[in-house]
Backbone of each chain as ProteinMPNN parsed JSONL, in Angstrom:
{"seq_chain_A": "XXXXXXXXXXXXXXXXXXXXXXXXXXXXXXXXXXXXXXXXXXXXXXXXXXXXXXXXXXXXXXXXXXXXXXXXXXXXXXXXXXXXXXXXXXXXXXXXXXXXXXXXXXXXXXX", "coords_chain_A": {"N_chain_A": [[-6.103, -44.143, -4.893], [-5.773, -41.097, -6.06], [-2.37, -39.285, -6.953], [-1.333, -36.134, -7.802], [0.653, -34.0, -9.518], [1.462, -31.799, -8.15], [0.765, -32.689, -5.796], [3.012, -34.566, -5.37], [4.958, -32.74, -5.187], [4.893, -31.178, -3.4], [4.845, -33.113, -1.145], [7.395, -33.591, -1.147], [8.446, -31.32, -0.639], [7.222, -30.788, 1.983], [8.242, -33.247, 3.494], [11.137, -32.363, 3.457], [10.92, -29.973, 5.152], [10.135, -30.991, 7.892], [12.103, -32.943, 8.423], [14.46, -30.975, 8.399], [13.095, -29.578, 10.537], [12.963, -31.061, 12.92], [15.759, -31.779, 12.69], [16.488, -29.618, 13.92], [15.488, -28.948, 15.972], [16.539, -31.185, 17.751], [19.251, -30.354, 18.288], [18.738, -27.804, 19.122], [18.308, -28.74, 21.821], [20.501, -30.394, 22.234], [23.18, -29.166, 21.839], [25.322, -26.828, 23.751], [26.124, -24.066, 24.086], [24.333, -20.866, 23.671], [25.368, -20.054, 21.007], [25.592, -22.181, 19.294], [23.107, -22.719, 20.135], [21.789, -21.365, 18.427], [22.521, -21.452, 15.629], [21.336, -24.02, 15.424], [18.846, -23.107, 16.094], [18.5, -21.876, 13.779], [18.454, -22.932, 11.671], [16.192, -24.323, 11.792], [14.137, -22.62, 12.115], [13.888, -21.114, 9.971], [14.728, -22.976, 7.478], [13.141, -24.928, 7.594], [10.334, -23.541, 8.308], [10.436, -22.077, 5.747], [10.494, -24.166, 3.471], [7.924, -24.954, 4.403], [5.919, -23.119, 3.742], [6.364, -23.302, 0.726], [5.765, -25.88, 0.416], [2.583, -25.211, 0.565], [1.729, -23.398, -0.955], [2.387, -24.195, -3.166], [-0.132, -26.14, -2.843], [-2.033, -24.413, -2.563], [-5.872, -23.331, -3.384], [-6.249, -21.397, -4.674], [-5.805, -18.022, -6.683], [-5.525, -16.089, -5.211], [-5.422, -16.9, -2.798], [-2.467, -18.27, -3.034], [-1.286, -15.339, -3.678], [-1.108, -13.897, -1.52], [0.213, -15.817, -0.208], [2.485, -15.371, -0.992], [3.485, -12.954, -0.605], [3.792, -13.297, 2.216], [5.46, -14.925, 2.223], [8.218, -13.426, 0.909], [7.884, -11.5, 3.229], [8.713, -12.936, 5.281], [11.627, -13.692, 4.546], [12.595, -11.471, 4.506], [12.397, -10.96, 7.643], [12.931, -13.198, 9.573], [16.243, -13.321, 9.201], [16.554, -10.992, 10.055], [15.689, -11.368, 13.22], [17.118, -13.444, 13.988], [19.524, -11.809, 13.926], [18.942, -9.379, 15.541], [19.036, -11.409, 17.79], [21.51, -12.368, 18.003], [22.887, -10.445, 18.696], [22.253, -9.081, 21.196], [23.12, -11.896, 22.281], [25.909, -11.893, 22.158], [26.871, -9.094, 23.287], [25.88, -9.663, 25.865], [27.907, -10.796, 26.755], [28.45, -13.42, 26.325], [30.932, -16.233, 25.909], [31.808, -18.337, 23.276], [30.924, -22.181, 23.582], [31.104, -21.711, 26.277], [29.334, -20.951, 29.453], [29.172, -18.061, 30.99], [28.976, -17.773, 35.12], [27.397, -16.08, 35.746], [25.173, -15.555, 34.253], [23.246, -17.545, 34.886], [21.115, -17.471, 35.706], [19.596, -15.352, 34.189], [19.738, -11.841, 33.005], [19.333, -9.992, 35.637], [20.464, -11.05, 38.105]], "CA_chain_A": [[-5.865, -42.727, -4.599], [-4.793, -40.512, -7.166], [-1.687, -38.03, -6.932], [-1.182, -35.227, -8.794], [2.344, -34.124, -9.467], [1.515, -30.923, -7.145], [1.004, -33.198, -4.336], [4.222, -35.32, -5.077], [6.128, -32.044, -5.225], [4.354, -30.557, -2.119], [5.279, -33.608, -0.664], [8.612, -33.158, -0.947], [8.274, -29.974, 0.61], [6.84, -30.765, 3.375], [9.006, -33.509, 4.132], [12.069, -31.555, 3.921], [10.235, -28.93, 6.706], [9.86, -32.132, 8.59], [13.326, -33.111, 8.513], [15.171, -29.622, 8.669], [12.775, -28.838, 11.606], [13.59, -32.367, 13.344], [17.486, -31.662, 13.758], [16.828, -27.767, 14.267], [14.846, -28.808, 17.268], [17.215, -32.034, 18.387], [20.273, -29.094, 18.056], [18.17, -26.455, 20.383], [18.571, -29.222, 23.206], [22.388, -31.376, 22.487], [23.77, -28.196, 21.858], [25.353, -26.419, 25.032], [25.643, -22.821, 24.594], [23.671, -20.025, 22.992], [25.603, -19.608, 19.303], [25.5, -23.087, 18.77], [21.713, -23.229, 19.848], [21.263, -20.234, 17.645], [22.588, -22.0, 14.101], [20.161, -24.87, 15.144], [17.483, -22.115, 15.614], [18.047, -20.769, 12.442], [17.89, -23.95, 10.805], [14.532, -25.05, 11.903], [13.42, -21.578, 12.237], [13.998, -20.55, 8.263], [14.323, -23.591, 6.262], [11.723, -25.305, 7.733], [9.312, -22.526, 7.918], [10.491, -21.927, 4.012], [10.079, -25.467, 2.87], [6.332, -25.477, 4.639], [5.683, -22.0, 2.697], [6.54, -23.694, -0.583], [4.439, -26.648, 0.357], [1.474, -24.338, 0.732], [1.633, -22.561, -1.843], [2.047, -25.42, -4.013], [-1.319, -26.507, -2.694], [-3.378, -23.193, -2.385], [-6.149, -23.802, -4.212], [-6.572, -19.994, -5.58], [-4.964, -17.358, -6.972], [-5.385, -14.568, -3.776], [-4.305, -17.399, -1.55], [-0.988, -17.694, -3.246], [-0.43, -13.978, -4.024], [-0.961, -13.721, 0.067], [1.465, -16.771, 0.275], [4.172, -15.21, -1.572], [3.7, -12.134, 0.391], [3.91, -13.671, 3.302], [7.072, -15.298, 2.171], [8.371, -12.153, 1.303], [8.386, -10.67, 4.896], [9.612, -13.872, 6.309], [12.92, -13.624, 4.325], [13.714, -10.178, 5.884], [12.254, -10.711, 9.086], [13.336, -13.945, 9.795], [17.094, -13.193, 9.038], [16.67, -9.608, 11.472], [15.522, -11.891, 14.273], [18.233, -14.022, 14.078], [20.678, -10.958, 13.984], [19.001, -9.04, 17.029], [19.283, -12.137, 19.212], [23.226, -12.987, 18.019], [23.623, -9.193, 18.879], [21.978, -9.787, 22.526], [23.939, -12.538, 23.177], [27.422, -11.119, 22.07], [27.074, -7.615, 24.235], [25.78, -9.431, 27.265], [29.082, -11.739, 27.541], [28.857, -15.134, 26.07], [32.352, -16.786, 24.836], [31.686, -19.657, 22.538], [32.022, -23.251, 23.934], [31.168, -22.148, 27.503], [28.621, -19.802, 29.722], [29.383, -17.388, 32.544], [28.217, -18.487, 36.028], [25.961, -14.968, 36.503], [23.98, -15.58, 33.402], [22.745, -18.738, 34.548], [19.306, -16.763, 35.934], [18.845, -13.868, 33.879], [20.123, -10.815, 33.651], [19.229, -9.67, 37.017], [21.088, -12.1, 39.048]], "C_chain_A": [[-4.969, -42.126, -5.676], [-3.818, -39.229, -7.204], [-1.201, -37.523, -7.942], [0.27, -34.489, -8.522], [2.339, -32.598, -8.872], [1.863, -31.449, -6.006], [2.402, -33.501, -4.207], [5.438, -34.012, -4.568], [5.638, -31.351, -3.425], [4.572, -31.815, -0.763], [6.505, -33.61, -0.399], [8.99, -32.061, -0.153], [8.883, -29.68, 1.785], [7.683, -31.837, 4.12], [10.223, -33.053, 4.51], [11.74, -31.068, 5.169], [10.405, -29.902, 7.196], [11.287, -32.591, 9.27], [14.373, -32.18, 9.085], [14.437, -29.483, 10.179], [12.682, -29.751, 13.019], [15.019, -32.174, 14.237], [17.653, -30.447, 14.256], [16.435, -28.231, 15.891], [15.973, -29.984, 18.196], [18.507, -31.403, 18.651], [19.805, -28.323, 19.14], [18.28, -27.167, 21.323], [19.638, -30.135, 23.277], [22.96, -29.821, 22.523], [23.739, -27.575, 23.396], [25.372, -24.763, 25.757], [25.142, -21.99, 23.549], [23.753, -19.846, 21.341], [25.285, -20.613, 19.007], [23.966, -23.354, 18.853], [21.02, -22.702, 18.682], [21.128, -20.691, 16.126], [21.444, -23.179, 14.414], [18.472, -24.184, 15.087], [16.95, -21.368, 14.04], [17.667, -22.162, 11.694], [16.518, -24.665, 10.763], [13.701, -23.718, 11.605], [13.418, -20.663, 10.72], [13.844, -21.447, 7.486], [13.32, -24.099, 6.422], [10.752, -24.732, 7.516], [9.191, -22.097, 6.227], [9.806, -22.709, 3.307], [7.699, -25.103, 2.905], [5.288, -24.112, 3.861], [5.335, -22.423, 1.306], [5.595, -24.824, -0.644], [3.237, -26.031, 0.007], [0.795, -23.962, 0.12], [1.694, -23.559, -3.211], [0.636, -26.594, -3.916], [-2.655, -25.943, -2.552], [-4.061, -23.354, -3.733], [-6.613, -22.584, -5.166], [-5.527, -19.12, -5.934], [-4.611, -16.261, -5.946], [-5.066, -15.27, -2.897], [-2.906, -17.106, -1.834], [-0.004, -16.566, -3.788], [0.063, -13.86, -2.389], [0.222, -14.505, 0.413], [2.696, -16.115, 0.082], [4.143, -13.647, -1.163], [4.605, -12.274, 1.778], [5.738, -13.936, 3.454], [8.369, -14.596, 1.839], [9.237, -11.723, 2.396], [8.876, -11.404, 5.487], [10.714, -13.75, 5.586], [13.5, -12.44, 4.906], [13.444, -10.386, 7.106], [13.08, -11.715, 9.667], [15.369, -13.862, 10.222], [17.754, -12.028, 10.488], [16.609, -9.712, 12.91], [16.598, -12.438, 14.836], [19.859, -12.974, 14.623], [20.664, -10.139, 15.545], [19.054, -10.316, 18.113], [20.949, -12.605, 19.237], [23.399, -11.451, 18.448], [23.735, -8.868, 20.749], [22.772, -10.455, 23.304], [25.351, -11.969, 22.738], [27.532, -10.227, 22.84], [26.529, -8.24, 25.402], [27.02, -10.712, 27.897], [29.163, -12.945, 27.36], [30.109, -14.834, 25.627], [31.674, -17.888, 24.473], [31.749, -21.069, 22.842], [31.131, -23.207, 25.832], [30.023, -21.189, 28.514], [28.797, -19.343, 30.826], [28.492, -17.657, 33.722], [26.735, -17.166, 35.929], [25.41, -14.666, 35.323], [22.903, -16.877, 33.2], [21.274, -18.483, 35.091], [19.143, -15.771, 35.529], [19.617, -12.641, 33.956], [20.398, -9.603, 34.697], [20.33, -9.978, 38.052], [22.838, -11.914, 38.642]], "O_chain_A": [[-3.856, -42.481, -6.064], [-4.343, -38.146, -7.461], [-0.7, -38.139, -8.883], [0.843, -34.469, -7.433], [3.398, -32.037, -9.152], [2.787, -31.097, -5.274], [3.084, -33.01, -3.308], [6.431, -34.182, -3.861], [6.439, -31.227, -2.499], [4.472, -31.478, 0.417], [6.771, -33.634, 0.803], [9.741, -32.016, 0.821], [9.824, -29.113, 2.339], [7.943, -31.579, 5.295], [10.58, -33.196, 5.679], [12.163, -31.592, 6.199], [11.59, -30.019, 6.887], [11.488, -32.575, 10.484], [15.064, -32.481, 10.059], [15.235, -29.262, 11.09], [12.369, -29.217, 14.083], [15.358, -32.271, 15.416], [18.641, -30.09, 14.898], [17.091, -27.842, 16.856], [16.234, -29.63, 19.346], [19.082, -32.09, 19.494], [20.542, -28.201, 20.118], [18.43, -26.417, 22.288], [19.789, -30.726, 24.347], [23.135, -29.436, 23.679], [22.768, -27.631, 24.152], [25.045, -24.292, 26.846], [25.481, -22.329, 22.415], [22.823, -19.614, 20.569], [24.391, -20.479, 18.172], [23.422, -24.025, 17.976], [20.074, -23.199, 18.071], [20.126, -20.498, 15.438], [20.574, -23.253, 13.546], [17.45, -24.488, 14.471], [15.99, -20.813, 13.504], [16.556, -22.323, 11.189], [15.985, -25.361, 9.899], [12.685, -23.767, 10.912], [12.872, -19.563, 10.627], [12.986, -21.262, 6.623], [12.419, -23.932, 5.6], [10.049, -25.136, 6.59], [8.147, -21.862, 5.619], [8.818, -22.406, 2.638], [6.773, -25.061, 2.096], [4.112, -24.26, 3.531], [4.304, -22.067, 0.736], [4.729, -24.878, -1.518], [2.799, -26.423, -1.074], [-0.433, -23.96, 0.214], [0.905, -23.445, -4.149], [0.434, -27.562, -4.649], [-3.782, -26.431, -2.461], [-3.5, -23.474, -4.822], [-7.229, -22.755, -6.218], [-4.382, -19.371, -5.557], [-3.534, -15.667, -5.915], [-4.419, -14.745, -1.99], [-2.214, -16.225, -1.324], [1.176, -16.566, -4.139], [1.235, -13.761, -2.026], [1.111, -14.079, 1.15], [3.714, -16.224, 0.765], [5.147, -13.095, -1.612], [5.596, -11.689, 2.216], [6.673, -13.544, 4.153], [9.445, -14.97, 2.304], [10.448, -11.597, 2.576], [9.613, -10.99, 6.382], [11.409, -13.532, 6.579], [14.528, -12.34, 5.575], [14.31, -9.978, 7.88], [14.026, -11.28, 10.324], [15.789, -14.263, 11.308], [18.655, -12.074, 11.325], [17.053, -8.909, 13.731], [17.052, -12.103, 15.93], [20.817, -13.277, 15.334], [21.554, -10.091, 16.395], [19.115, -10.032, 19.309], [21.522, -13.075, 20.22], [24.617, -11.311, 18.553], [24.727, -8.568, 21.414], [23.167, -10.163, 24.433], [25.754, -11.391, 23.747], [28.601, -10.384, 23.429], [26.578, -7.43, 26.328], [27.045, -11.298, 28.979], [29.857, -13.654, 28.089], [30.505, -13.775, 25.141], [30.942, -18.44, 25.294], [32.788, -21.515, 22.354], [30.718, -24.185, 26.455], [29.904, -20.215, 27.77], [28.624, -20.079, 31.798], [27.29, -17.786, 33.487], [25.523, -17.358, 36.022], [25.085, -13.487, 35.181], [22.176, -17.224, 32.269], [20.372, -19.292, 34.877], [18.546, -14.968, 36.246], [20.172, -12.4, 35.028], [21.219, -8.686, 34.687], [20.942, -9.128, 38.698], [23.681, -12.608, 39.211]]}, "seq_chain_B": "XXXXXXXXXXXXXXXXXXXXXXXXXXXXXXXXXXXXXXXXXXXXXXXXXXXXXXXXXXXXXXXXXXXXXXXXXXXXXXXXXXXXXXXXXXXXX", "coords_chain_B": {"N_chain_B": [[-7.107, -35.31, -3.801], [-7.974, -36.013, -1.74], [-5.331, -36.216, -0.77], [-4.005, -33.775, -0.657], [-5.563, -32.773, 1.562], [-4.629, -35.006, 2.991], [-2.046, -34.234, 3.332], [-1.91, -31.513, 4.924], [-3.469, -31.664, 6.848], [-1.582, -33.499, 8.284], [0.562, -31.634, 8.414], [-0.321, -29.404, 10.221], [-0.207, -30.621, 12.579], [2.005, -31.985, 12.873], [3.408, -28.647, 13.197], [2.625, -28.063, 15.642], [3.636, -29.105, 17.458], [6.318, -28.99, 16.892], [5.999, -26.115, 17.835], [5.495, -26.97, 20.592], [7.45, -28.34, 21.671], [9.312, -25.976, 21.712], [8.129, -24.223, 23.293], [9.14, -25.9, 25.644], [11.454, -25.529, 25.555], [11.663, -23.161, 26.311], [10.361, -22.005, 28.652], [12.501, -23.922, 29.831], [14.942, -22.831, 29.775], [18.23, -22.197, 30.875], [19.173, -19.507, 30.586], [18.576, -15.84, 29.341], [19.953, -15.302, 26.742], [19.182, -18.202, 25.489], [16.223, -18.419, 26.054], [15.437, -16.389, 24.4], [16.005, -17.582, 21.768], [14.44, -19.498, 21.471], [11.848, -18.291, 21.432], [12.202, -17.414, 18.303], [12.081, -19.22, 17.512], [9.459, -20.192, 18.028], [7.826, -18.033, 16.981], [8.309, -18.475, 14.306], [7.354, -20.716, 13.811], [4.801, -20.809, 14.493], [3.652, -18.843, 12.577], [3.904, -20.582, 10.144], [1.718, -22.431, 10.835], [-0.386, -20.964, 10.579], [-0.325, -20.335, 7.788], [-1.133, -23.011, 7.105], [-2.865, -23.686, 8.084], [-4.732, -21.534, 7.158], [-4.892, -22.403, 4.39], [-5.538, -25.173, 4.46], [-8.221, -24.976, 5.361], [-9.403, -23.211, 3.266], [-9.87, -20.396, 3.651], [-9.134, -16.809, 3.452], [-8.595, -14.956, 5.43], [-6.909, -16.095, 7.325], [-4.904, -15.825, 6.519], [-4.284, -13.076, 5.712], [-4.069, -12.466, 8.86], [-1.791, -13.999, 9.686], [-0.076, -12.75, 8.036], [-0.109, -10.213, 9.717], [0.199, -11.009, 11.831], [2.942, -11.6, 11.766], [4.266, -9.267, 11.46], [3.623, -7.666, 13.374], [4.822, -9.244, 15.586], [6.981, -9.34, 14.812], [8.383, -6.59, 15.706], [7.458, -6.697, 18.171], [9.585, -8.647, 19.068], [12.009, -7.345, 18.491], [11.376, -5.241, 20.37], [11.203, -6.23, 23.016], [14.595, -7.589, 23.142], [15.551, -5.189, 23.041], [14.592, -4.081, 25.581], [15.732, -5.849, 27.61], [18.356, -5.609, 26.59], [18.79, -2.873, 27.493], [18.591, -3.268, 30.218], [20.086, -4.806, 30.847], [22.673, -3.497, 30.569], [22.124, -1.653, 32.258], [22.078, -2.46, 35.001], [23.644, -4.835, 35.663], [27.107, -6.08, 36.176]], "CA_chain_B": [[-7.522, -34.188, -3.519], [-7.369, -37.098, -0.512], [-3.563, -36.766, -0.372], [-3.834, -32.738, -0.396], [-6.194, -32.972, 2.619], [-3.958, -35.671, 4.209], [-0.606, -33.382, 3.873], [-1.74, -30.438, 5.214], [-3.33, -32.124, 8.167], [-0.201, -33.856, 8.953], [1.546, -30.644, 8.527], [-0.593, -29.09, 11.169], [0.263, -31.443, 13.75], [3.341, -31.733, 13.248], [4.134, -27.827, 13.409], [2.114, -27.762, 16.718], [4.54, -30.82, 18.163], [7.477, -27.455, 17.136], [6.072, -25.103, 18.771], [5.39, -27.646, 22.112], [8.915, -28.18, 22.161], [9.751, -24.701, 21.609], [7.239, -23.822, 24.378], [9.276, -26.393, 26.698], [12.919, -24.536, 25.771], [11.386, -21.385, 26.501], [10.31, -22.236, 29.796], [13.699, -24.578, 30.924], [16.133, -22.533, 29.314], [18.809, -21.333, 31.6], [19.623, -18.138, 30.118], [18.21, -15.241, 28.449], [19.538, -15.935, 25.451], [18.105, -19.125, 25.126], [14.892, -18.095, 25.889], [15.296, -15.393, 23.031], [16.238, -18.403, 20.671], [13.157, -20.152, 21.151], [11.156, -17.234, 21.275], [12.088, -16.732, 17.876], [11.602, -20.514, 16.182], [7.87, -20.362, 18.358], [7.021, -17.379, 16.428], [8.496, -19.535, 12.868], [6.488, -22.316, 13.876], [2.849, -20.41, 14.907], [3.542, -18.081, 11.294], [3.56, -21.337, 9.241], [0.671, -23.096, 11.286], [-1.594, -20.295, 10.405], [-0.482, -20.249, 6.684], [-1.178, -23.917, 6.826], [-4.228, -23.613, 8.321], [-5.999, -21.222, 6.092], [-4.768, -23.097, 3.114], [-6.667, -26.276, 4.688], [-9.631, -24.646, 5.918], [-9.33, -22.792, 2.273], [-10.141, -19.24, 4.124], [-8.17, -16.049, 2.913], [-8.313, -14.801, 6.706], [-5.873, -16.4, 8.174], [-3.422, -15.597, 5.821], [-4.219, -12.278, 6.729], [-4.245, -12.453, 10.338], [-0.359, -14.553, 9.741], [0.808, -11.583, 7.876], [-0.032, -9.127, 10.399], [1.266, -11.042, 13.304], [4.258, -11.866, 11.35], [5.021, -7.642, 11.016], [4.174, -7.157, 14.643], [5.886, -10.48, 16.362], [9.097, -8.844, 14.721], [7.855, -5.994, 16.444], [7.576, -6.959, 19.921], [10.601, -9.276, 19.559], [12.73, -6.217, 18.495], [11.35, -4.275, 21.812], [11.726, -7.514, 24.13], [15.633, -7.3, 22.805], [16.206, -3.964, 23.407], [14.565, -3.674, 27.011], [16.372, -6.868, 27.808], [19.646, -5.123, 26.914], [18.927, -1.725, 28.434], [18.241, -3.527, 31.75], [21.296, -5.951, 31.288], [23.446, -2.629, 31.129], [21.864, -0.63, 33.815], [21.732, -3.388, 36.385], [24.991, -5.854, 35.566], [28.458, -5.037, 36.766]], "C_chain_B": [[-7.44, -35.29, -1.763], [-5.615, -36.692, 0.174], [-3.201, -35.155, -0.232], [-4.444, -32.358, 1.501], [-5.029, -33.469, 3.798], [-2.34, -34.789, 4.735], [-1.174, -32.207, 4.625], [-1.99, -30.507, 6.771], [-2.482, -32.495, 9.058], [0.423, -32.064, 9.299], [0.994, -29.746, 9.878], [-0.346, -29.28, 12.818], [1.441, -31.497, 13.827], [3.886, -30.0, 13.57], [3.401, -27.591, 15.0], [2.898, -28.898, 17.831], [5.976, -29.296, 18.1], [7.357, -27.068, 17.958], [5.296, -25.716, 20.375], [6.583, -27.69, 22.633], [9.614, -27.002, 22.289], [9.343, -23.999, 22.868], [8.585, -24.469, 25.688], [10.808, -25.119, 26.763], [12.581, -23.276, 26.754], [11.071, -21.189, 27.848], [11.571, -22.943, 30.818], [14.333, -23.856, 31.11], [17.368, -21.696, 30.004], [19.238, -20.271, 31.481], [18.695, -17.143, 29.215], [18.117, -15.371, 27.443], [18.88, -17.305, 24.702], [16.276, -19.312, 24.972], [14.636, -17.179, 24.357], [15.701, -16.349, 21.227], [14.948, -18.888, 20.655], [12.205, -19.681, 20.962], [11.063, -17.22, 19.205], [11.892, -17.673, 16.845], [9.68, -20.357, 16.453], [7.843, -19.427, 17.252], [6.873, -17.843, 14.27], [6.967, -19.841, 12.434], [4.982, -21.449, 13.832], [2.377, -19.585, 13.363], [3.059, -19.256, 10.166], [2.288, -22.284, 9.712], [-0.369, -22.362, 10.887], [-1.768, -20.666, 9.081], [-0.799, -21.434, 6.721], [-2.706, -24.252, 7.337], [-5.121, -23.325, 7.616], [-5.578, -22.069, 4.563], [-5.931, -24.528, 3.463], [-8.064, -26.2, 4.372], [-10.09, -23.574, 4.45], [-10.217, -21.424, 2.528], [-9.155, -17.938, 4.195], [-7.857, -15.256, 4.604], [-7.52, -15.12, 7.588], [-4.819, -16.203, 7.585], [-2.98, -14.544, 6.118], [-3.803, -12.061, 7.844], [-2.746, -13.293, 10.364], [0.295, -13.348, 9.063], [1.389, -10.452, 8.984], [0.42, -9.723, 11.7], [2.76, -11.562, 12.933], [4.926, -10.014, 11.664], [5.297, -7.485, 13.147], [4.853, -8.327, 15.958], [6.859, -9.594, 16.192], [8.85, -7.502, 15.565], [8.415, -5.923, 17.583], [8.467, -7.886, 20.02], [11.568, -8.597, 19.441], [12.451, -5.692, 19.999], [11.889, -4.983, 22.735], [13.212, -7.318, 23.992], [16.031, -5.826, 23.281], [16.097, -3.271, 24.608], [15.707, -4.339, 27.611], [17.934, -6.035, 27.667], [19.835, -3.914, 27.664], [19.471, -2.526, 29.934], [19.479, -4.289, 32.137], [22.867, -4.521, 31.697], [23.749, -1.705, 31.957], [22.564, -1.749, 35.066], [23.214, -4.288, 36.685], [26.133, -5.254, 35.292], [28.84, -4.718, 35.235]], "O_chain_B": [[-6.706, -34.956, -0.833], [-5.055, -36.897, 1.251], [-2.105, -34.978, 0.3], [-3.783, -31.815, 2.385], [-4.63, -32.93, 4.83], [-1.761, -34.708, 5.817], [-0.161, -31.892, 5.249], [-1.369, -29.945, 7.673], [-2.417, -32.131, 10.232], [0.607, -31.571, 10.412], [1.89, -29.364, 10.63], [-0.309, -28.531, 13.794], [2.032, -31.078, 14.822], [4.9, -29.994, 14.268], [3.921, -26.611, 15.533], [2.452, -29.291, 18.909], [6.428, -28.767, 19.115], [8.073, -27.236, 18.945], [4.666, -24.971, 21.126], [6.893, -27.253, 23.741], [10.594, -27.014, 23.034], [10.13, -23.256, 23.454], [8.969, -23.679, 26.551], [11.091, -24.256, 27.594], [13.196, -22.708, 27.658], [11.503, -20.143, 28.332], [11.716, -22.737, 32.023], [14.698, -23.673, 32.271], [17.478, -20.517, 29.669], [19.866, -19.894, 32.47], [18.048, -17.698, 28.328], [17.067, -15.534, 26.821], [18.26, -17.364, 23.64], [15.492, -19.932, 24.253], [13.786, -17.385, 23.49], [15.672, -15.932, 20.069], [14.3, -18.621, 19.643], [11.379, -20.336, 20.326], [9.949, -17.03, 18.717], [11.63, -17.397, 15.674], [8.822, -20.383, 15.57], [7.831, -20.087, 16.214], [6.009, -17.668, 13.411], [6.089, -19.583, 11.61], [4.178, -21.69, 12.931], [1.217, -19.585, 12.951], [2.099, -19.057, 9.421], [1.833, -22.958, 8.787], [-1.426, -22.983, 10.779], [-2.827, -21.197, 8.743], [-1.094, -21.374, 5.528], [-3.471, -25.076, 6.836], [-6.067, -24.034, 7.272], [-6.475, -22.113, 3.721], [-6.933, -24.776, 2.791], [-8.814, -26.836, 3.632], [-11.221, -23.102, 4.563], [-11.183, -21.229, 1.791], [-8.302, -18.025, 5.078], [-6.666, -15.039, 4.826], [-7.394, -14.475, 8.628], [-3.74, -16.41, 8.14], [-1.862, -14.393, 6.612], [-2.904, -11.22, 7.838], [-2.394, -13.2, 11.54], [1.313, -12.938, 9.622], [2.511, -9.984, 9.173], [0.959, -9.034, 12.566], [3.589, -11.875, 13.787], [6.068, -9.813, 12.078], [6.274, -7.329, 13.879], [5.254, -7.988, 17.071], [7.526, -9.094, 17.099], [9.612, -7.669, 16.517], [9.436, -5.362, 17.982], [8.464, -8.312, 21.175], [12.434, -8.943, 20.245], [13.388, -5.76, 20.795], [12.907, -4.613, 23.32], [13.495, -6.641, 24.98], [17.028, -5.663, 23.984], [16.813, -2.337, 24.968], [16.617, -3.669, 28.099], [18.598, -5.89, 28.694], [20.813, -3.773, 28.398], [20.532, -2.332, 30.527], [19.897, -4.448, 33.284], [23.694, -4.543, 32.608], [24.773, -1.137, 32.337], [23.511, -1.524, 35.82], [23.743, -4.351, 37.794], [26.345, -4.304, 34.539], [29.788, -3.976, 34.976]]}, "name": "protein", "num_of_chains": 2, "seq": "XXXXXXXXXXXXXXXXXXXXXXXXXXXXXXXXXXXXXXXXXXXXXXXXXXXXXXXXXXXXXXXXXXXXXXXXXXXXXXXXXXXXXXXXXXXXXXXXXXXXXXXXXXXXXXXXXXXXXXXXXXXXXXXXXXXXXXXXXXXXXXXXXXXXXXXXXXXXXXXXXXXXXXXXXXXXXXXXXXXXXXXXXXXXXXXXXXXXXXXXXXXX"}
């Protein structure tokens, strides 16, 4: 089998994504309240998604795939970042403290 | 061209193993905001499954069709956020 020093690098990549999106996700469930799930969200939820971008695109086999790719990748650097910001804004104005979570947010904002 | 094939496949599976676990948060998660965390890796995870898709399946359509639900995900996860707080300040002491 013969690799081409796209693959090796697209390998790399993709294992990163692999890795990054590994402890992002083992983080979203040790972790105990919201900010702290949030930095493990971002970490799976940006570098990973980045990394597997760069893979991609290091393997598209045309030129209008990877104009589209690097579009794509693009809108995920602002969006990605804006997501992150409206949900730390969410949880700050409806009453987390850091560390610990109020009993009457343990069903929802209703309750 | 074997070892391009074999990464991308992997990569498929594995981002669909993400967004299973992401799926489970989103359903346990005792709080709003947790739900709104996982909410917002699923939509990560389903953005790079597409781009990884049409790169496989070597079809410019899905790249497409990941752009445009990339614009309006942020979209409807902006609105979700902002009902979500209306309702938290009408309703909660």
């Amino acid at each position: 089998m013969e690799i081409s020093i796209r693959e090796w690098l697209a390998l790399a990549a993709f294992a990163s994504a692999t890795v990054f999106a590994l402890f992002g996700l083992v983080g979203l469930f040790r972790f105990s309240d919201p900010f702290s799930r949030m930095q493990a969200g971002g970490l799976a939820g940006t570098t990973a998604i980045f990394s597997t971008f760069i893979g991609a695109l290091l393997l598209s086999p045309s030129w209008e795939m990877g104009a589209r790719i690097v579009i794509i990748m693009l809108f995920f650097l602002i969006s990605a970042p804006t997501g992150s910001y409206i949900v730390a804004r969410f949880v700050w104005q409806s009453g987390f403290e850091i560390g610990k979570t109020p009993k009457k947010m343990l069903r929802g904002p209703k309750e | 061209m074997v070892m391009t094939t074999l990464l991308l496949h992997y990569m498929q599976w594995f981002l669909l193993f993400c967004a299973m676990v992401c799926i489970i948060r989103l359903v346990v998660g005792p709080t709003t905001a947790d739900r709104l965390v996982a909410l917002n890796i699923l939509s990560g995870a389903t953005l790079g499954f597409l781009v990884v898709r049409g790169v496989y399946q070597q079809r410019l359509l899905y790249l497409d069709v990941a752009l445009v639900y990339d614009i309006f995900g942020f979209l409807g996860f902006m609105a979700i956020a902002r009902f979500l707080r209306d309702k938290l300040s009408k309703g909660g002491e």
